[in-house]
C-alpha positions in Angstrom: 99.5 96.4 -94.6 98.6 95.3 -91.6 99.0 95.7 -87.6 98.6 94.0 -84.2 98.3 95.3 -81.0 100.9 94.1 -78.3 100.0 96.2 -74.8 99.3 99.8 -75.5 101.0 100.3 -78.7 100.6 99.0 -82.2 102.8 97.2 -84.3 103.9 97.1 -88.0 106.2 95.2 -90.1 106.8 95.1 -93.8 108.3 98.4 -94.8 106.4 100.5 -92.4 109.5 102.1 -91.2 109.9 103.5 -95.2 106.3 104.6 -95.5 104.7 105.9 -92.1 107.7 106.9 -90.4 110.7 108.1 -92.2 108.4 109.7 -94.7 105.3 110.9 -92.7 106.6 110.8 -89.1 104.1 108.6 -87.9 105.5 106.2 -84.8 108.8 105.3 -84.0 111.0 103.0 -84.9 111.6 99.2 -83.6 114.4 97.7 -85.6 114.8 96.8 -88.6 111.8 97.9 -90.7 109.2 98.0 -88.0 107.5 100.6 -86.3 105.6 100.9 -83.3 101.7 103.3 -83.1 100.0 104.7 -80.5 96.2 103.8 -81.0 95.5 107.8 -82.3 98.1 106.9 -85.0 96.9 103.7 -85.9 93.4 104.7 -86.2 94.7 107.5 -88.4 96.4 105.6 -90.5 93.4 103.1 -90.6 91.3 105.8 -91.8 93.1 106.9 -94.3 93.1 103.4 -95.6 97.3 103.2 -95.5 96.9 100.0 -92.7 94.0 97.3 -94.0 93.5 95.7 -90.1 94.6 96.1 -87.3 94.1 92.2 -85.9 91.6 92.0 -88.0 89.6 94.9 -87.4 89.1 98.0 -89.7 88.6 101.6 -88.8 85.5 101.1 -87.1 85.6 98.7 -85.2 89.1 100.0 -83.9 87.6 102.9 -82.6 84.6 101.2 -80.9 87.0 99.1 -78.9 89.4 101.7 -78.3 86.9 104.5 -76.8 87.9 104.5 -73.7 90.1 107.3 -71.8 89.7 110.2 -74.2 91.1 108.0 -77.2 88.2 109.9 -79.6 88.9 113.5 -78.4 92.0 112.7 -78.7 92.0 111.4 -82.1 89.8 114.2 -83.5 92.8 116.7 -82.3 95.4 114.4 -83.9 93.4 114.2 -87.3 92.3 117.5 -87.6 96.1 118.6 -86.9 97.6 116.2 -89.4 94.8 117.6 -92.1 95.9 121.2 -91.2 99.7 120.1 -92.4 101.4 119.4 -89.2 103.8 116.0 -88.3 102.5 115.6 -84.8 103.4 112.8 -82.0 101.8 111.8 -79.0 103.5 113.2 -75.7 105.6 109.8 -74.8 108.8 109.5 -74.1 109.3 106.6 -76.9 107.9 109.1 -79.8 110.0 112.0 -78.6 113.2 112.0 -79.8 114.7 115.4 -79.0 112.3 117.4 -77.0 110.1 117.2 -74.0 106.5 117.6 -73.4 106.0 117.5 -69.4 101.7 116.7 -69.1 100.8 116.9 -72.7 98.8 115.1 -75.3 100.6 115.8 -78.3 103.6 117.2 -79.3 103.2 119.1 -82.9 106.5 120.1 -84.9 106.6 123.4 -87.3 105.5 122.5 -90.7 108.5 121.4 -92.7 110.0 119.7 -89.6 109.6 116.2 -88.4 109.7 114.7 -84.9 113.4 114.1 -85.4 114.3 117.6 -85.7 114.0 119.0 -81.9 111.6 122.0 -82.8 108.0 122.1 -81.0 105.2 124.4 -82.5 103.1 123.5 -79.7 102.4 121.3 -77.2 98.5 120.3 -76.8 96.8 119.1 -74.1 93.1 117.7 -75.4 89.7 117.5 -73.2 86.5 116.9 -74.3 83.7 119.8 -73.2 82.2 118.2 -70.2 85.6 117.5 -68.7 87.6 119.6 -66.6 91.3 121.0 -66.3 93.4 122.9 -63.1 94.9 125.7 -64.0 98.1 124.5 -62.7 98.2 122.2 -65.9 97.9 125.0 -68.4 101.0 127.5 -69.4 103.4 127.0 -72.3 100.8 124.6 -74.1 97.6 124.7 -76.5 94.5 123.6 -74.7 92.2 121.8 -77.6 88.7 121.7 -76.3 86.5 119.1 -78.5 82.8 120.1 -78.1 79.9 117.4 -78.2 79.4 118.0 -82.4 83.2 117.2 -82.6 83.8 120.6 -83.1 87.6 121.9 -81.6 88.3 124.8 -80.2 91.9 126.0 -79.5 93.3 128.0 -76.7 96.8 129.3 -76.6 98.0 129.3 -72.9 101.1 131.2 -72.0 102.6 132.4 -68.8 102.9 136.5 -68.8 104.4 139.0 -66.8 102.8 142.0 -66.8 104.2 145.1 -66.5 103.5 148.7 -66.8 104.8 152.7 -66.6 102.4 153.9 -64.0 104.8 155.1 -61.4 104.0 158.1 -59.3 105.0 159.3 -55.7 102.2 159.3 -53.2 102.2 162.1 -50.7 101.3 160.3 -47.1 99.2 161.2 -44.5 95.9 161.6 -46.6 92.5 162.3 -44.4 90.2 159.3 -45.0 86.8 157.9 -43.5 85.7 153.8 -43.6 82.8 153.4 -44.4 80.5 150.1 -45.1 82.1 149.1 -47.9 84.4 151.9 -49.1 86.8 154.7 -48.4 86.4 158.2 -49.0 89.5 160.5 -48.8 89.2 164.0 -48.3 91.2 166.6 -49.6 93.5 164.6 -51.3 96.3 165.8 -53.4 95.0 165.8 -57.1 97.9 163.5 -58.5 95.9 160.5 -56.1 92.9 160.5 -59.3 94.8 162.3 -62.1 98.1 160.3 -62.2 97.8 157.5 -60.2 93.9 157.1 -61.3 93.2 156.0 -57.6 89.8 155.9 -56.5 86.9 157.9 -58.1 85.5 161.5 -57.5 82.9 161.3 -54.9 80.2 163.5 -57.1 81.6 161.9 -60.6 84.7 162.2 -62.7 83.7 166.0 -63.7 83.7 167.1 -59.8 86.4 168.6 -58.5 88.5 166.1 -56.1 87.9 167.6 -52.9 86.5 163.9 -52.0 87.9 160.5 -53.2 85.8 157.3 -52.8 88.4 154.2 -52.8 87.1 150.7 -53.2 88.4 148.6 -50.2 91.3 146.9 -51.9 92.9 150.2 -53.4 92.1 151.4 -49.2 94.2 148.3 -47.9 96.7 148.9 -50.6 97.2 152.5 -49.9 96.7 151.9 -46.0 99.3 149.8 -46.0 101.9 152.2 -47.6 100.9 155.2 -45.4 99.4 157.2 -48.4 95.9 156.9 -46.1 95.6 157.9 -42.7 93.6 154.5 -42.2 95.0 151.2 -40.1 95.7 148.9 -43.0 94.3 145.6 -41.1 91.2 147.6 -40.3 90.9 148.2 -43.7 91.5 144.6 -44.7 89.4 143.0 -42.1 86.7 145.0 -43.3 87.0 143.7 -47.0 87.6 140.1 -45.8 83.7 140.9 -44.1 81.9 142.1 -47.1 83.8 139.8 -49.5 85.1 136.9 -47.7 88.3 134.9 -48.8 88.4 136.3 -52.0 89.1 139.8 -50.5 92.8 138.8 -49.7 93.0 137.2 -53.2 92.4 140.1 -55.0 94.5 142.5 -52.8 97.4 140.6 -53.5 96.9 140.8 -57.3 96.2 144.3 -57.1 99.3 144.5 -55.4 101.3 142.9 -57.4 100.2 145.1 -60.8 101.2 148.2 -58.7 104.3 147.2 -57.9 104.7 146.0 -61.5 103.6 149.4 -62.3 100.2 148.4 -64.0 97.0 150.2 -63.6 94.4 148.0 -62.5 90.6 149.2 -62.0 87.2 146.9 -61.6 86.3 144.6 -64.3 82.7 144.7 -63.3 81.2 145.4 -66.1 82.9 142.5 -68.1 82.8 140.4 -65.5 86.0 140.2 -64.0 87.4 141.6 -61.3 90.1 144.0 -62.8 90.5 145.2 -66.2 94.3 147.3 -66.3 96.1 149.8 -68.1 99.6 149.3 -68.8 100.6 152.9 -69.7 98.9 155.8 -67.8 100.2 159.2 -67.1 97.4 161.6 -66.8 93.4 160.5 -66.3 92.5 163.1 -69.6 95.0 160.7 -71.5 94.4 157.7 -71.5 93.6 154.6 -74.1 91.5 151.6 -73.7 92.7 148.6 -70.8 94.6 146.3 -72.4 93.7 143.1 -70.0 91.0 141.7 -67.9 92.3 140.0 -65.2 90.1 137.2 -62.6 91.6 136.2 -59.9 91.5 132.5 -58.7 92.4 130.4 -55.7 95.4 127.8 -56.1 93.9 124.4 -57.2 91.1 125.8 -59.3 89.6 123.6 -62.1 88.6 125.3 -65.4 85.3 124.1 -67.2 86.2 124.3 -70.7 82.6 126.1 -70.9 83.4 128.7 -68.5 87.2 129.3 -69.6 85.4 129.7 -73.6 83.1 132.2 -72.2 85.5 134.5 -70.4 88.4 134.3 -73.0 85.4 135.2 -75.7 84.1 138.2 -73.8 88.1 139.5 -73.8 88.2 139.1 -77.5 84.5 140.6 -78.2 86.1 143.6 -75.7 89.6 143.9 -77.8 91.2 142.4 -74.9 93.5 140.1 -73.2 92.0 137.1 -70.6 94.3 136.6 -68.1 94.1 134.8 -64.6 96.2 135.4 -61.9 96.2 132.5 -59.8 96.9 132.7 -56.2 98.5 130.4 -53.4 96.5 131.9 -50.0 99.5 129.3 -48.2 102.3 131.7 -48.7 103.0 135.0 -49.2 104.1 134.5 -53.1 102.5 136.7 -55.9 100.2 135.5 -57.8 101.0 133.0 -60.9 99.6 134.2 -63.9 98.0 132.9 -67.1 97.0 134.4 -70.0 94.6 132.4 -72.7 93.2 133.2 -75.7 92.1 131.4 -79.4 94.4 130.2 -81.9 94.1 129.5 -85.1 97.0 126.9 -85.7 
C-alpha cells in the first residue's frame, strides 16, 4: 500500500477507504475507495508499517522531510493518543465531519466513537517546550506540551466561574490611617476580620481587633464602598505607586471574587497573588483555599515551563491554578482560566 503527496495532504488508493478509514478513522474520504492524510496520519500509518512508501519514501525519511512547523510535536501527540485507544483527527475542516475545533491541533473522539459520530473528548492544541502560547488561545481545549526527551505533558484548560457564600454587610464609616504601603483601621466592628476575614490584626490573629492592617487592594476595595473612611483614588493611586500597573489588575480581580462572593487573600507564599476560599463564615471555621489565583495582563504569552511550574505547585498545595486574565482597555472583569494535568 502505497501513497503520494499532492499539496498538503496525502493520498491513497486501493481499498484504503475499507482499511484506514471506515475501520480505524484515519483521513477522509475522496471517492470511490480513496482517502486523503494529513502528513501526522500518514507518518502514523507509515510507522506502523500499514502504508510501504509514501513516493517512495519510508518512515524515515518522511519524517526528515516533513519536520518543519511542529509536524514532530505534533506527531508525538497524535501517536501517543492513538496508542492510548483514542480515533483522533487533525483540526481541519475536511476531517471534521460533525463538530468544530476553532484553533486546535487535533480533535480526539471518546473511545468507542469515530470521527463520524459528532462527539469530542477533547480538543488539543500541541507546542513543543521552548515555544510559547497566549492565554487567549487556551479554554475549552487540552494544551499537550512535548518536552525536549519527547516526553508529553497534558494540561486540561477550562473557562470557570467562580463563585462563593461569603456575603456579609459592612458597617460604613470605619476610622482608617494610609500609610506607606498599607491601611490600618481602627476600632473596627469585629465582623470586618471574623466574617468577612478582611485585613489582619495589627498585633497577630490572637490580638484583639482594636486595630486592622488592610493590604492596599482590600483598602481601595473597601474605600470605594464606604466601609473606610479613606478617599478610594487616594487609596488606589497609592497602590498604583508601590506596585505599578499591576496594582489596577489585581484590584479588579479582587473585586470581582467579592462580588462573586469568594474570599480571596495573598498567595504570597505560593507564589501567586491570591489564594481564595469559596465558603467562609466565621475566621475560627474555616478549611483550606481551594484556588490560587495570578492575575495577568490581556495578551500574555504562557511558557510551557512557567505555566508547568505554577499548575504543579497548585497540585503539590491540593489546589486549583487559575488565571484571571485582565483587559486594562475596558472596564470588563477579568476572563478566567483554570489549568491543570490530565491524564487522558
Amino acid at each position: 500500500m502505497n501513497g503520494h503527496i499532492d499539496g498538503d495532504v496525502v493520498r491513497v488508493g486501493g481499498d484504503a477507504r475499507q482499511r484506514f478509514h471506515d475501520s480505524r478513522g484515519y483521513g477522509y474520504p475522496t471517492g470511490g475507495n480513496g482517502i486523503a492524510l494529513a502528513p501526522v496520519e500518514a507518518a502514523h500509518l507509515l510507522y506502523r508499517g500499514d502504508l510501504d512508501t509514501v513516493d517512495g519514501m519510508g518512515f524515515r525519511a518522511f519524517v526528515r522531510d516533513a519536520t518543519g512547523d511542529g509536524f514532530v510535536p505534533r506527531f508525538l501527540v497524535y501517536a501517543d493518543l492513538r496508542e492510548r485507544g483514542f480515533y483522533l483527527s487533525p483540526a481541519r475542516e475536511e476531517w471534521l465531519q460533525s463538530v468544530r475545533a476553532p484553533d486546535a491541533d487535533l480533535v480526539v473522539y471518546p473511545r468507542g466513537k469515530a470521527p463520524g459520530d459528532g462527539e469530542v473528548a477533547y480538543r488539543v492544541r500541541v507546542v513543543g517546550e521552548r515555544q510559547s502560547i497566549r492565554a487567549a488561545d487556551l479554554g475549552d481545549c487540552v494544551l499537550a506540551v512535548v518536552d525536549e526527551e519527547s516526553e508529553i505533558t497534558y494540561f486540561e484548560t477550562t473557562t470557570p466561574d467562580p463563585s462563593g457564600t461569603a456575603d456579609i454587610d459592612l458597617q460604613a464609616g470605619v476610622d482608617a490611617d494610609l500609610l506607606a504601603d498599607r491601611v490600618v483601621c481602627w476600632g473596627p466592628p469585629s465582623e470586618l476580620y471574623e466574617s468577612g476575614f478582611y485585613g489582619t490584626p495589627l498585633a497577630g490573629r490572637d490580638a484583639d481587633h482594636d486595630a486592622l492592617q488592610l493590604s492596599l487592594v482590600e483598602a481601595a476595595y473597601l474605600a470605594e464602598r464606604g466601609v473606610i473612611e479613606l478617599d478610594a483614588a487616594t487609596v488606589r493611586e497609592r497602590g498604583r505607586t508601590v506596585e505599578g500597573d499591576r496594582f489596577g489588575r489585581r484590584l479588579r480581580t479582587y473585586s470581582d471574587l467579592r462580588e462573586r462572593h469568594v474570599v480571596p487573600k495573598t498567595g504570597f507564599k505560593f507564589g501567586a497573588d491570591f489564594r481564595t476560599y469559596a465558603e467562609f463564615e466565621d475566621i475560627d471555621e474555616f478549611g483550606h483555599s481551594e484556588l490560587l489565583v495570578r492575575v495577568l495582563p490581556s495578551g500574555h504569552v504562557f511558557s510551557p515551563r512557567d505555566l508547568s511550574l505554577d499548575v504543579r505547585l497548585a497540585n503539590g498545595v491540593r489546589k486549583q491554578m487559575v488565571f484571571a486574565v485582565v483587559d486594562e482597555g475596558n472596564g470588563d472583569p477579568p476572563a478566567w482560566l483554570r489549568v491543570g494535568r490530565l491524564t487522558p
